[in-house]
C-alpha positions as protocol buffer text, in pm:
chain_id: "A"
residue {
  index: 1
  type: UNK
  ca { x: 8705 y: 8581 z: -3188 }
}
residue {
  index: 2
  type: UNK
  ca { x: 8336 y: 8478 z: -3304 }
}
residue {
  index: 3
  type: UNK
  ca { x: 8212 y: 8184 z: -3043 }
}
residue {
  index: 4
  type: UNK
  ca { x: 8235 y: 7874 z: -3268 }
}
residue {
  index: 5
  type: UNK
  ca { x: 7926 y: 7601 z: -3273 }
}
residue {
  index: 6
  type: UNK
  ca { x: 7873 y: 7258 z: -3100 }
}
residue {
  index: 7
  type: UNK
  ca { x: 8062 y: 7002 z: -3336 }
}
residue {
  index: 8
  type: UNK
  ca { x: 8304 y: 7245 z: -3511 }
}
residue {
  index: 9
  type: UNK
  ca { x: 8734 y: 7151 z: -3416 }
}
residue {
  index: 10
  type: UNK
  ca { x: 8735 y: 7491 z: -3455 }
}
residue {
  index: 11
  type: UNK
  ca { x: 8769 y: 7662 z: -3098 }
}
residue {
  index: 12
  type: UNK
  ca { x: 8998 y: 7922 z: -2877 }
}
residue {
  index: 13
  type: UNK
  ca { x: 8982 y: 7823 z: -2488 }
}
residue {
  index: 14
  type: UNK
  ca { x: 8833 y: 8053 z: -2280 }
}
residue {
  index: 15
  type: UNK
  ca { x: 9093 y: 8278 z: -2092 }
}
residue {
  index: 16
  type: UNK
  ca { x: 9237 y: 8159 z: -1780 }
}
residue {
  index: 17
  type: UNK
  ca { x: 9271 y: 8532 z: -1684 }
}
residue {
  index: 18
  type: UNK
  ca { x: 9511 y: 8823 z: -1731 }
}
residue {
  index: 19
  type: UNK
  ca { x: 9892 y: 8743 z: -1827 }
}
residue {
  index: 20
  type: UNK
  ca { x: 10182 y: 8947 z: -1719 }
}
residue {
  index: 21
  type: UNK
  ca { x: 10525 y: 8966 z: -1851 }
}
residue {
  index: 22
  type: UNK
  ca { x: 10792 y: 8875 z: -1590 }
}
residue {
  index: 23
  type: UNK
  ca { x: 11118 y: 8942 z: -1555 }
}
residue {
  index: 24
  type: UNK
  ca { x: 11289 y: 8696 z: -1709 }
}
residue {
  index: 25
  type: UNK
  ca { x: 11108 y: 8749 z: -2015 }
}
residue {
  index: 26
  type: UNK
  ca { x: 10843 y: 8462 z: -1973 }
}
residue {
  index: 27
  type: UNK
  ca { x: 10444 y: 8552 z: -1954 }
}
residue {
  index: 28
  type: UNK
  ca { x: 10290 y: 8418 z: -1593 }
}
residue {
  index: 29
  type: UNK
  ca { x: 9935 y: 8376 z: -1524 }
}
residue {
  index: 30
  type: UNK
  ca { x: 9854 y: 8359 z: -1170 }
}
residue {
  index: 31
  type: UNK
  ca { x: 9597 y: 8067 z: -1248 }
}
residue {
  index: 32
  type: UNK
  ca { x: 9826 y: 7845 z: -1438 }
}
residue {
  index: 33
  type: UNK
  ca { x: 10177 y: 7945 z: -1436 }
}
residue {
  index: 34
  type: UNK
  ca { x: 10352 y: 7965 z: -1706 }
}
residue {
  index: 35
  type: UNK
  ca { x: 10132 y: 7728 z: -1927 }
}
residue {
  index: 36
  type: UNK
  ca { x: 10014 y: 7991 z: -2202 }
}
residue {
  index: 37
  type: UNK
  ca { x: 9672 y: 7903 z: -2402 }
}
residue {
  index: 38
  type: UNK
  ca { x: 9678 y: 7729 z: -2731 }
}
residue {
  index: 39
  type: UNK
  ca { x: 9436 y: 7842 z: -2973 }
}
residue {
  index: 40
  type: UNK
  ca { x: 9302 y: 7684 z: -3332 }
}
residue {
  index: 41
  type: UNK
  ca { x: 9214 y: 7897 z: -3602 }
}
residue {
  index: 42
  type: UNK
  ca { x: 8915 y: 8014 z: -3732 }
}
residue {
  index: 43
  type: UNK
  ca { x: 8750 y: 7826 z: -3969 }
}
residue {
  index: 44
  type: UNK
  ca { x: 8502 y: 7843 z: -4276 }
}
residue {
  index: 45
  type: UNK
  ca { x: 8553 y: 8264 z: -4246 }
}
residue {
  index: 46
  type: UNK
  ca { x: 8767 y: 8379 z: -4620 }
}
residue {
  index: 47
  type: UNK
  ca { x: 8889 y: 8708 z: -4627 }
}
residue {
  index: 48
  type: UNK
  ca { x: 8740 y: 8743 z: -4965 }
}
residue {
  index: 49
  type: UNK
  ca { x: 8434 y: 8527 z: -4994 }
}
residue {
  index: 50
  type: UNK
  ca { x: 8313 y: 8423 z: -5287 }
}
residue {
  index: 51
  type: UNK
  ca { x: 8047 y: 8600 z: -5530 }
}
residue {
  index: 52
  type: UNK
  ca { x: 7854 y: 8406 z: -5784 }
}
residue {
  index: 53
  type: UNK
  ca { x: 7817 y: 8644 z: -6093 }
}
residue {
  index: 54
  type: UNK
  ca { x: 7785 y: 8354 z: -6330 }
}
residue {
  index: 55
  type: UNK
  ca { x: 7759 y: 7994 z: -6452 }
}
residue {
  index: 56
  type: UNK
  ca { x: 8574 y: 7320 z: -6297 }
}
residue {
  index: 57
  type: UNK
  ca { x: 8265 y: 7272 z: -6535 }
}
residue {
  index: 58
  type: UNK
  ca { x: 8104 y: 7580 z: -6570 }
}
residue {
  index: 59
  type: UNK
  ca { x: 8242 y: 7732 z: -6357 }
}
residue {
  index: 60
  type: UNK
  ca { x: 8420 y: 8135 z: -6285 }
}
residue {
  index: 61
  type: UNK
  ca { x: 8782 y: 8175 z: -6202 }
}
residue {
  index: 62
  type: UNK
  ca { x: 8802 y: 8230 z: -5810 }
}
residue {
  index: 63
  type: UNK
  ca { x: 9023 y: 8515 z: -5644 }
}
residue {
  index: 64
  type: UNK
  ca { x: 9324 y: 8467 z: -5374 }
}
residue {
  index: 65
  type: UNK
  ca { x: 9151 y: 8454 z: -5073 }
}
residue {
  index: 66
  type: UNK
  ca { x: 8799 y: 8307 z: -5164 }
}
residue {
  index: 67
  type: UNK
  ca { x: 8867 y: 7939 z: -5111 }
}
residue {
  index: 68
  type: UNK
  ca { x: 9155 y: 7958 z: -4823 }
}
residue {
  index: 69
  type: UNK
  ca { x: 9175 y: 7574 z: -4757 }
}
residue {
  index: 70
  type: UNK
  ca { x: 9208 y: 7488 z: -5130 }
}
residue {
  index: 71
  type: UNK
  ca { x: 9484 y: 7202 z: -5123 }
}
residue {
  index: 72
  type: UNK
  ca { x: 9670 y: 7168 z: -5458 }
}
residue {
  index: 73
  type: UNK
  ca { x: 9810 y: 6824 z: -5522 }
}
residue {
  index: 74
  type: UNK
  ca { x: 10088 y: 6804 z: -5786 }
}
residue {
  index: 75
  type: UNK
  ca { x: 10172 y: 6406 z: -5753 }
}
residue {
  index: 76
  type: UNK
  ca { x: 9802 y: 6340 z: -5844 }
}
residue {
  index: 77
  type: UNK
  ca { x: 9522 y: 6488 z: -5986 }
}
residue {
  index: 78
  type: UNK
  ca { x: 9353 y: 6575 z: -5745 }
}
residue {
  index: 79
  type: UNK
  ca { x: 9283 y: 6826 z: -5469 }
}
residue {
  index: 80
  type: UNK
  ca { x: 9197 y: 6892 z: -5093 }
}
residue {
  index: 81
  type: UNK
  ca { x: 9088 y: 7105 z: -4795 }
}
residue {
  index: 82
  type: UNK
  ca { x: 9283 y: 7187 z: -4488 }
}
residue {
  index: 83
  type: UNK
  ca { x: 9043 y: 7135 z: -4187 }
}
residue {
  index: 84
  type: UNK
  ca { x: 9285 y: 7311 z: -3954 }
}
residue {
  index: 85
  type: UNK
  ca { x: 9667 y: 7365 z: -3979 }
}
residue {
  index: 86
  type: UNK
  ca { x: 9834 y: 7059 z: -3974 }
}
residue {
  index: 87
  type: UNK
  ca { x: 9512 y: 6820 z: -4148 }
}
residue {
  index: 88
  type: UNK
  ca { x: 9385 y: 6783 z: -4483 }
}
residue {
  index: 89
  type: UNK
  ca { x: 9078 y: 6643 z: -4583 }
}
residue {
  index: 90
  type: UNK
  ca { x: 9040 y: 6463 z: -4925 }
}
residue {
  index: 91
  type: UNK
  ca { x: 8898 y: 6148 z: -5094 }
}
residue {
  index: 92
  type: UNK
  ca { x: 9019 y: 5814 z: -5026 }
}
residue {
  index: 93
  type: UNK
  ca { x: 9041 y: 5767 z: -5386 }
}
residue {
  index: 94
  type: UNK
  ca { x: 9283 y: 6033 z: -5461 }
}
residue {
  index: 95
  type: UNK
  ca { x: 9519 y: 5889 z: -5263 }
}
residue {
  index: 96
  type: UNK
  ca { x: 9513 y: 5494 z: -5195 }
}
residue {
  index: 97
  type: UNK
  ca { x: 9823 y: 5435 z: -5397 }
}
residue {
  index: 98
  type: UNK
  ca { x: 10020 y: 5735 z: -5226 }
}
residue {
  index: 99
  type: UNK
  ca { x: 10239 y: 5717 z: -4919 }
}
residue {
  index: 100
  type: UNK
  ca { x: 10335 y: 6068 z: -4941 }
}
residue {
  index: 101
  type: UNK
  ca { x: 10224 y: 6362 z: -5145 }
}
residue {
  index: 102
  type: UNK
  ca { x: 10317 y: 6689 z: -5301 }
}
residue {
  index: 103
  type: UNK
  ca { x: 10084 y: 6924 z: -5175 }
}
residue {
  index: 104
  type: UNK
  ca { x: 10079 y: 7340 z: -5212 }
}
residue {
  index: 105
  type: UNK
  ca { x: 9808 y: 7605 z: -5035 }
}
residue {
  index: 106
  type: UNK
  ca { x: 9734 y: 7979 z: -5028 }
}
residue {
  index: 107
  type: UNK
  ca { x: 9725 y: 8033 z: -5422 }
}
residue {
  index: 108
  type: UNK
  ca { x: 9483 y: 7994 z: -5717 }
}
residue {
  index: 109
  type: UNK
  ca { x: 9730 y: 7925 z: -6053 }
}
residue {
  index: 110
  type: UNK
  ca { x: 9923 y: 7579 z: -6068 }
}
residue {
  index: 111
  type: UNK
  ca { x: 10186 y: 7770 z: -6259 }
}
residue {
  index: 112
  type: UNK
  ca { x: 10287 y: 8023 z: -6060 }
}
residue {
  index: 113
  type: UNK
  ca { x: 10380 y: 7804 z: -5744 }
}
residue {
  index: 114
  type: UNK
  ca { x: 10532 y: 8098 z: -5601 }
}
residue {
  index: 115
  type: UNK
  ca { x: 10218 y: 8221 z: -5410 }
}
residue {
  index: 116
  type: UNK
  ca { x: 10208 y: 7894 z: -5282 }
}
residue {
  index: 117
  type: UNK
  ca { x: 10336 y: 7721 z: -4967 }
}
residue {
  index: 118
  type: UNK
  ca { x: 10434 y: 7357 z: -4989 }
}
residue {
  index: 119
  type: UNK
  ca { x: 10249 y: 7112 z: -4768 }
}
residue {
  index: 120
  type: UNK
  ca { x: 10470 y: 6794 z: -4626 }
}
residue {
  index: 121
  type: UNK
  ca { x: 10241 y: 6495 z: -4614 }
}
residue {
  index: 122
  type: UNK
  ca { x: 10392 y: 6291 z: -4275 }
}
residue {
  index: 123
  type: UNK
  ca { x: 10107 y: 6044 z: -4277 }
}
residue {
  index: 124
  type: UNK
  ca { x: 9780 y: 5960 z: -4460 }
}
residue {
  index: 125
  type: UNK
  ca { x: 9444 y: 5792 z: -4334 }
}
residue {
  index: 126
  type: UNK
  ca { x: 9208 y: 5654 z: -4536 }
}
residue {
  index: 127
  type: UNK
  ca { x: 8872 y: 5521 z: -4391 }
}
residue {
  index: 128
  type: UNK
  ca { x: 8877 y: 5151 z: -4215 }
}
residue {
  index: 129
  type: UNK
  ca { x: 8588 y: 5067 z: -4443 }
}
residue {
  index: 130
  type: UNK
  ca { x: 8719 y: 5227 z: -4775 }
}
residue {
  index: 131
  type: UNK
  ca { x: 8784 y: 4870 z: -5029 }
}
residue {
  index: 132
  type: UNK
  ca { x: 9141 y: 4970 z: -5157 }
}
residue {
  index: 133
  type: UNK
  ca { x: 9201 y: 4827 z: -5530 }
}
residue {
  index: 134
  type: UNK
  ca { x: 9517 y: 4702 z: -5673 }
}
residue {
  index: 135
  type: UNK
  ca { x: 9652 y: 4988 z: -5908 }
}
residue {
  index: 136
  type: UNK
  ca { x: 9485 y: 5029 z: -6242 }
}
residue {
  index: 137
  type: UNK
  ca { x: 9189 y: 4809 z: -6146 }
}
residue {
  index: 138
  type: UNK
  ca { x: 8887 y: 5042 z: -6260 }
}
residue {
  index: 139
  type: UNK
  ca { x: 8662 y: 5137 z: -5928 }
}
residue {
  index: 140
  type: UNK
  ca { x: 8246 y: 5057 z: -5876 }
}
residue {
  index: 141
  type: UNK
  ca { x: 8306 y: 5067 z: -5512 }
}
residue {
  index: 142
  type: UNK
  ca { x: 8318 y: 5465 z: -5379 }
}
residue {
  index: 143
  type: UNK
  ca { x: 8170 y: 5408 z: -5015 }
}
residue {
  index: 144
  type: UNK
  ca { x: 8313 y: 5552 z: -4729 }
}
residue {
  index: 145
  type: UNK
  ca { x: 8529 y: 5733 z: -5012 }
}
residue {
  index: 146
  type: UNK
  ca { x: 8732 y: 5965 z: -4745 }
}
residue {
  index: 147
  type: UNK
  ca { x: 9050 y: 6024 z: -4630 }
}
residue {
  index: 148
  type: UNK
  ca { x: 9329 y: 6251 z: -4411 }
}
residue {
  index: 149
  type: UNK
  ca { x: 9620 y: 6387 z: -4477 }
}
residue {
  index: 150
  type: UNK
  ca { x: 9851 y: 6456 z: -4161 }
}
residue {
  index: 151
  type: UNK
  ca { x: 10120 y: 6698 z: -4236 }
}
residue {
  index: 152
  type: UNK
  ca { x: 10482 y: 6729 z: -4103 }
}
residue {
  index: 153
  type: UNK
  ca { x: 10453 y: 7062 z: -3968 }
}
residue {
  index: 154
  type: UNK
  ca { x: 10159 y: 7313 z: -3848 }
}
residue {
  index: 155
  type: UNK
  ca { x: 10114 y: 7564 z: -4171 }
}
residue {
  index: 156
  type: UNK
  ca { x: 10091 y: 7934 z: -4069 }
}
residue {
  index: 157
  type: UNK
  ca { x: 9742 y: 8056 z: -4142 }
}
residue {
  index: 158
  type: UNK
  ca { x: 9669 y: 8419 z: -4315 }
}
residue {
  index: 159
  type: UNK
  ca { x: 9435 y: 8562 z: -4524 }
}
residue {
  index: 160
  type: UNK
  ca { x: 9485 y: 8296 z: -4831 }
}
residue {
  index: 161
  type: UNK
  ca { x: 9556 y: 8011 z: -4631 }
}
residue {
  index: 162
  type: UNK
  ca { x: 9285 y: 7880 z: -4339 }
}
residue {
  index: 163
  type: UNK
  ca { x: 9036 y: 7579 z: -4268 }
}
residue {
  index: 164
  type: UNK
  ca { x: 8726 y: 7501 z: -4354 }
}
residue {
  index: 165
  type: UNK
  ca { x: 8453 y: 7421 z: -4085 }
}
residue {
  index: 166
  type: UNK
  ca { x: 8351 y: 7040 z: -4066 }
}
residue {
  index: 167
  type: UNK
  ca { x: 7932 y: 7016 z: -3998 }
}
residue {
  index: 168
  type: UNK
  ca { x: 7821 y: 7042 z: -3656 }
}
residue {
  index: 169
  type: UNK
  ca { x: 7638 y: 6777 z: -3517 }
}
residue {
  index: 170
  type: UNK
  ca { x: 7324 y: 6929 z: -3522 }
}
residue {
  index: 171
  type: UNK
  ca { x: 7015 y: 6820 z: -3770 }
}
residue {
  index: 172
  type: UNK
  ca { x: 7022 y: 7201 z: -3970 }
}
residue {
  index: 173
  type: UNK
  ca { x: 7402 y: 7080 z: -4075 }
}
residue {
  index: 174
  type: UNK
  ca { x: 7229 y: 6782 z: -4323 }
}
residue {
  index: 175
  type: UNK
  ca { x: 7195 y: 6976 z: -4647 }
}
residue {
  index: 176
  type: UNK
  ca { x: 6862 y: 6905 z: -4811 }
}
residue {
  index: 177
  type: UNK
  ca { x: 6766 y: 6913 z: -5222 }
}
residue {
  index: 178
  type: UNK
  ca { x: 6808 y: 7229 z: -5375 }
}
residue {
  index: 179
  type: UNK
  ca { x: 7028 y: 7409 z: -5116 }
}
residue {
  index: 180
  type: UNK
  ca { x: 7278 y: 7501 z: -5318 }
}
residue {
  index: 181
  type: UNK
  ca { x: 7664 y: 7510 z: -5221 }
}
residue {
  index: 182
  type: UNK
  ca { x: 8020 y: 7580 z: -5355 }
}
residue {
  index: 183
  type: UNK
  ca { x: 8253 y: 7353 z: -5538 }
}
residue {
  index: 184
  type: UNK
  ca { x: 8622 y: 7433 z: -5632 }
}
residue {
  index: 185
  type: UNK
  ca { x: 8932 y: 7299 z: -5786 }
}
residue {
  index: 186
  type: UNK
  ca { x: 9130 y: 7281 z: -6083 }
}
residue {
  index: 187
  type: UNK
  ca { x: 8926 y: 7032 z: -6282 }
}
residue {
  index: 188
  type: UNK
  ca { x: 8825 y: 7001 z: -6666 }
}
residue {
  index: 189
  type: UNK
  ca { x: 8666 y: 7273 z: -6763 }
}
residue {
  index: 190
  type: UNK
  ca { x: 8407 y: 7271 z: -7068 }
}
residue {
  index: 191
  type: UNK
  ca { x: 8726 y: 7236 z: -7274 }
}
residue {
  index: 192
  type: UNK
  ca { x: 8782 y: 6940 z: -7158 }
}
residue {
  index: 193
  type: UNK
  ca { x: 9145 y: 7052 z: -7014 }
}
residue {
  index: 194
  type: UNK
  ca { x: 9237 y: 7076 z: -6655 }
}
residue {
  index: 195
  type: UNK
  ca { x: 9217 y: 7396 z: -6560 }
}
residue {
  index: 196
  type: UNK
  ca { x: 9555 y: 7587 z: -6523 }
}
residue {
  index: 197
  type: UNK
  ca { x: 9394 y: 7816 z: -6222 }
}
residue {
  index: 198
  type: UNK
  ca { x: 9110 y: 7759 z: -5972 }
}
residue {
  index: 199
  type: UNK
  ca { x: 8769 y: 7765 z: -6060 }
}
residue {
  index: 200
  type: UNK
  ca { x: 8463 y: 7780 z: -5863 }
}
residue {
  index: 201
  type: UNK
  ca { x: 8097 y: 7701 z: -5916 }
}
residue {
  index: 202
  type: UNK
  ca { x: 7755 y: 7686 z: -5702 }
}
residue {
  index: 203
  type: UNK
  ca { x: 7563 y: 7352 z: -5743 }
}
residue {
  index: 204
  type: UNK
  ca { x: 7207 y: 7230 z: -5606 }
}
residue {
  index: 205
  type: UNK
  ca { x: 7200 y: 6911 z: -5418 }
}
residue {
  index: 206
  type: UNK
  ca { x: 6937 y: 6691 z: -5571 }
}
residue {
  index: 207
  type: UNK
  ca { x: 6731 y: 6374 z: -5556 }
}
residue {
  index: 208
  type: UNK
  ca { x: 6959 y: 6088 z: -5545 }
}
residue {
  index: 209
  type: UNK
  ca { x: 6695 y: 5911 z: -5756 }
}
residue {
  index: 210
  type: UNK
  ca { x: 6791 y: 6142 z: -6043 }
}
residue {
  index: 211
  type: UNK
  ca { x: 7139 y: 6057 z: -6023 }
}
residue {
  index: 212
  type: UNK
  ca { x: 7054 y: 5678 z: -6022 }
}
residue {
  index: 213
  type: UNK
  ca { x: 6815 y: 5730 z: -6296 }
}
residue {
  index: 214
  type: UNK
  ca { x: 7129 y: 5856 z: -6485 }
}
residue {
  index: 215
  type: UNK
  ca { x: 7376 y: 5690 z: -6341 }
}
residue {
  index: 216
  type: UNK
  ca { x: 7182 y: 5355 z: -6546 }
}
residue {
  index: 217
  type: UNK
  ca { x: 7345 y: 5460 z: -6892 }
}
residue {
  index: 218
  type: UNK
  ca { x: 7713 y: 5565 z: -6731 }
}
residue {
  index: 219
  type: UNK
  ca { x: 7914 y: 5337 z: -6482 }
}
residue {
  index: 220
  type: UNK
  ca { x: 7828 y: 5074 z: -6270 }
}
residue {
  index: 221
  type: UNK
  ca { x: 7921 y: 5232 z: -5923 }
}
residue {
  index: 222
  type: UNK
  ca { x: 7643 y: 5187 z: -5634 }
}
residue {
  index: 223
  type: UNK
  ca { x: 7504 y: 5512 z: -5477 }
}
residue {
  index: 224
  type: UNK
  ca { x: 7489 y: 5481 z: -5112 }
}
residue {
  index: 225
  type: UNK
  ca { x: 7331 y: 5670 z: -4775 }
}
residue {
  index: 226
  type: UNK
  ca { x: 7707 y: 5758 z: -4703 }
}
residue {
  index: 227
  type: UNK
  ca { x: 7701 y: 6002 z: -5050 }
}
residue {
  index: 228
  type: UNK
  ca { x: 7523 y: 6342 z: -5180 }
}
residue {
  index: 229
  type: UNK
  ca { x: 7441 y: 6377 z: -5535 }
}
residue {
  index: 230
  type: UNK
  ca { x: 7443 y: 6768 z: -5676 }
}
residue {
  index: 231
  type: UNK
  ca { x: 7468 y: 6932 z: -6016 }
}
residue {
  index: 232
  type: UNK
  ca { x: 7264 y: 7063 z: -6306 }
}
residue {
  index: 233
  type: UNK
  ca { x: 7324 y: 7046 z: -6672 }
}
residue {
  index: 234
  type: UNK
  ca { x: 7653 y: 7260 z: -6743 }
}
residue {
  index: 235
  type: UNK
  ca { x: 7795 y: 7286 z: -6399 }
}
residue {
  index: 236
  type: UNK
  ca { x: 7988 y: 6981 z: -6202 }
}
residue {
  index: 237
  type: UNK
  ca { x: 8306 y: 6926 z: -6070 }
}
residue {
  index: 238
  type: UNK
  ca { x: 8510 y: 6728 z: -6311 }
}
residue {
  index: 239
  type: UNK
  ca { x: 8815 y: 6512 z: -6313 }
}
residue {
  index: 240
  type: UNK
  ca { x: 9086 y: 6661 z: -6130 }
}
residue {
  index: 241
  type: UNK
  ca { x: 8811 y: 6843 z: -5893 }
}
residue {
  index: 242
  type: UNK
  ca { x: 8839 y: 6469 z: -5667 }
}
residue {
  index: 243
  type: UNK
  ca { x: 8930 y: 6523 z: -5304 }
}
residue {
  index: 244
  type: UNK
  ca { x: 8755 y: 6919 z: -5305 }
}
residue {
  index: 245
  type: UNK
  ca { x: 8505 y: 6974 z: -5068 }
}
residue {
  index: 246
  type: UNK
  ca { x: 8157 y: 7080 z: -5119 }
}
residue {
  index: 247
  type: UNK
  ca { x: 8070 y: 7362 z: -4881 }
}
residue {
  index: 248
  type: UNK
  ca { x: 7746 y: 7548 z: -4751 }
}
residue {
  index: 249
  type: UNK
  ca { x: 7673 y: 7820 z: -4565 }
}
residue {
  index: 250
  type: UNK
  ca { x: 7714 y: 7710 z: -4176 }
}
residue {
  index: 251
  type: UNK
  ca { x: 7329 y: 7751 z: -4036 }
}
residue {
  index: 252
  type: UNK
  ca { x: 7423 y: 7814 z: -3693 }
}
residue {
  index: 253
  type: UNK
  ca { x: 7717 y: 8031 z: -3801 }
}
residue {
  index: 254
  type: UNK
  ca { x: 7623 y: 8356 z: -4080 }
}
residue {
  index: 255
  type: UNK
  ca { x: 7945 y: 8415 z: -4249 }
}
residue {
  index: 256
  type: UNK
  ca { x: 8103 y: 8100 z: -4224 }
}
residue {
  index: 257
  type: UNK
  ca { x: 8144 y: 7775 z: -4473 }
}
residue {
  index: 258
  type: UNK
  ca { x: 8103 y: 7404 z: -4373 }
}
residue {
  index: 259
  type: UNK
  ca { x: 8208 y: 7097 z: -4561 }
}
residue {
  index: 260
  type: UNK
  ca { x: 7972 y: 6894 z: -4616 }
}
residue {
  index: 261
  type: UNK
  ca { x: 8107 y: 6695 z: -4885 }
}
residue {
  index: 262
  type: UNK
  ca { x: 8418 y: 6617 z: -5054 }
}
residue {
  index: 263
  type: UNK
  ca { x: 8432 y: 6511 z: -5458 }
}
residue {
  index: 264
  type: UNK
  ca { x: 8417 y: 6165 z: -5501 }
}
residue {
  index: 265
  type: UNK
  ca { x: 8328 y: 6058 z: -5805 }
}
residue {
  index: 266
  type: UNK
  ca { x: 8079 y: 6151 z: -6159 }
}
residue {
  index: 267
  type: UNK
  ca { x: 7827 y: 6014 z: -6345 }
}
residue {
  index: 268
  type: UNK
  ca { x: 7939 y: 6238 z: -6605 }
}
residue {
  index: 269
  type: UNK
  ca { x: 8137 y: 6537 z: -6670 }
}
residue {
  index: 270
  type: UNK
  ca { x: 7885 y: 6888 z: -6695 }
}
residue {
  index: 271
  type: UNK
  ca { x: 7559 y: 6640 z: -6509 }
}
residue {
  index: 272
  type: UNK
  ca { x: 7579 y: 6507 z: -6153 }
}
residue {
  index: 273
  type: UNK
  ca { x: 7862 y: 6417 z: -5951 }
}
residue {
  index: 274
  type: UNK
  ca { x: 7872 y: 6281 z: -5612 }
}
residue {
  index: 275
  type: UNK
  ca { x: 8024 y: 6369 z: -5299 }
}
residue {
  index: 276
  type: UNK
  ca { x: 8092 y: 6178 z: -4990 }
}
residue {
  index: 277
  type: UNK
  ca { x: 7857 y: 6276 z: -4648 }
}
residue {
  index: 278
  type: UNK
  ca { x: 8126 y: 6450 z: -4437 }
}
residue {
  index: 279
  type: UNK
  ca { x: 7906 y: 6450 z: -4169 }
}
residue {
  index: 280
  type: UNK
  ca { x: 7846 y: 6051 z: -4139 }
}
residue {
  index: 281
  type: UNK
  ca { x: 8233 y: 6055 z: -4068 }
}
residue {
  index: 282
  type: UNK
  ca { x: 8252 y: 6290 z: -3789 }
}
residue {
  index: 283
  type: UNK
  ca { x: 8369 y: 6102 z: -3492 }
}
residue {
  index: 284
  type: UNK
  ca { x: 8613 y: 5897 z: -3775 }
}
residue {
  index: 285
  type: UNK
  ca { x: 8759 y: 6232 z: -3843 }
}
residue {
  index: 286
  type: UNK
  ca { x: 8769 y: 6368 z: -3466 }
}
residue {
  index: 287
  type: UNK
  ca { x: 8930 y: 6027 z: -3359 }
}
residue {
  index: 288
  type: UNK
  ca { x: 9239 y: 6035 z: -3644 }
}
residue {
  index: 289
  type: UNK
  ca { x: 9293 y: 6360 z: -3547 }
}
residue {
  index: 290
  type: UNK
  ca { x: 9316 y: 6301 z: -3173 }
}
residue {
  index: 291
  type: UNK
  ca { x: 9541 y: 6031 z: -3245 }
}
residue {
  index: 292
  type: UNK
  ca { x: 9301 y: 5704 z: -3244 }
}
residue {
  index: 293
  type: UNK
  ca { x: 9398 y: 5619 z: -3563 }
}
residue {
  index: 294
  type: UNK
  ca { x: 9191 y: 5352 z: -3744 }
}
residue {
  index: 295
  type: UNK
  ca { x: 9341 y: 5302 z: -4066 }
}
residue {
  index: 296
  type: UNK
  ca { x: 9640 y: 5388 z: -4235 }
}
């Protein structure tokens, strides 16, 4: 197993030493008895990584395999990104009027639920600081625009289902303008219908100045430090793209995928959209998952 990076919940223990197979059928390690390691699995790594041969919105139907921590949602429109086998990552958003959702991972066509494997939502977090709205009321308000998803059960990994990495805490994890990353889901497409299989595109992060330049003719939602604006004319994520995650290539990892944003909300289909900072909610994220829970 590749040696994973300061920051990732990503990891393997280190052995405790050589395991032997006793007679009554149990392993024993003469450092620790009969305590065997527990190991997390590898994140940010697909089987089939993605290719970019061409220009949701604009995007190129992805394979099986190239997104691995795609999260389907079928009670909303929206999606997510398993961050290791038993926790999904998503947008506050997507699911502040949900107690419990209908989730499916491991497959790339909404209609053919088959290749999938249904996710049990046992719990969801959204961020202490998130402003929830009563149901209907139309949102300005898309700080701290984050959420997790605890499931019932741990989901099996293989080679269409596994994490993504969440940033490391080190400076080279802060993407900069014009490193460009990946965005899936099952958004509207240039057709302006939600896509019935899972599409992929690569957007540039740019200037937040250009997306409040055009953000003055659209809605009235504030940009803030805790959000990334990316996109050029003809490729976005779209409606229905909402919870995705945003991911880079890791800098301290070659052939591995962070998150460093998940879809929050648009100025406009096919121009900019904007994605929450995943790493401004780090220790939020590692302290849910550990069980210090603040918000539910």
């Amino acid at each position: 197993m590749p040696p994973t990076h300061p920051g990732h919940l990503s990891s393997c223990p280190s052995s405790s030493g050589l395991y032997t197979c006793q007679a009554n059928g149990k392993w024993m390690n003469s450092q620790v008895g009969e305590i065997l390691p527990t190991c997390e699995p590898v994140c940010g790594r697909p089987r089939e990584p993605p290719s970019f041969t061409q220009r949701i919105f604009g995007g190129i139907r992805a394979e099986r395999g190239n997104f691995p921590w795609q999260v389907y949602f079928e009670t909303t429109v929206c999606g997510g990104a398993l961050i290791s086998d038993r926790w999904v990552l998503t947008s506050a958003s997507c699911v502040e009027h949900h107690k419990t959702l209908r989730m499916f991972a491991g497959g790339t066509d909404r209609n053919v639920l088959a290749q999938w494997r249904l996710l049990e939502t046992e719990e969801i977090f959204t961020h202490p600081n998130f402003t929830r709205l009563p149901v209907g009321q139309r949102r300005s308000d898309f700080d701290n625009d984050i959420a997790l998803i605890k499931l019932k059960r741990k989901i099996r990994m293989g080679p269409t289902i596994s994490p993504i990495c969440l940033p490391g805490k080190h400076p080279k994890y802060m993407v900069g303008v014009d490193k460009a990353g990946y965005i899936s889901g099952f958004g509207q497409t240039e057709n302006f219908a939600q896509s019935d299989v899972l599409m992929f595109a690569l957007v540039p992060v740019v200037e937040m100045a250009r997306c409040r330049a055009a953000n003055l003719s659209g809605t009235t939602a504030s940009l803030t430090e805790n959000m990334l604006c990316a996109g050029i004319e003809g490729v976005d994520s779209c409606t229905g793209d909402g919870g995705g995650v945003f991911v880079f290539d890791d800098p301290l990892g070659p052939g591995t995928y962070y998150a460093a944003g998940v879809v929050s909300w648009g100025i406009k289909c096919g121009a900019f959209g904007i994605y929450t900072k995943v790493m401004n909610y780090h220790q939020w994220i590692e302290s849910t998952m550990a069980g210090d829970q603040g918000s539910h």
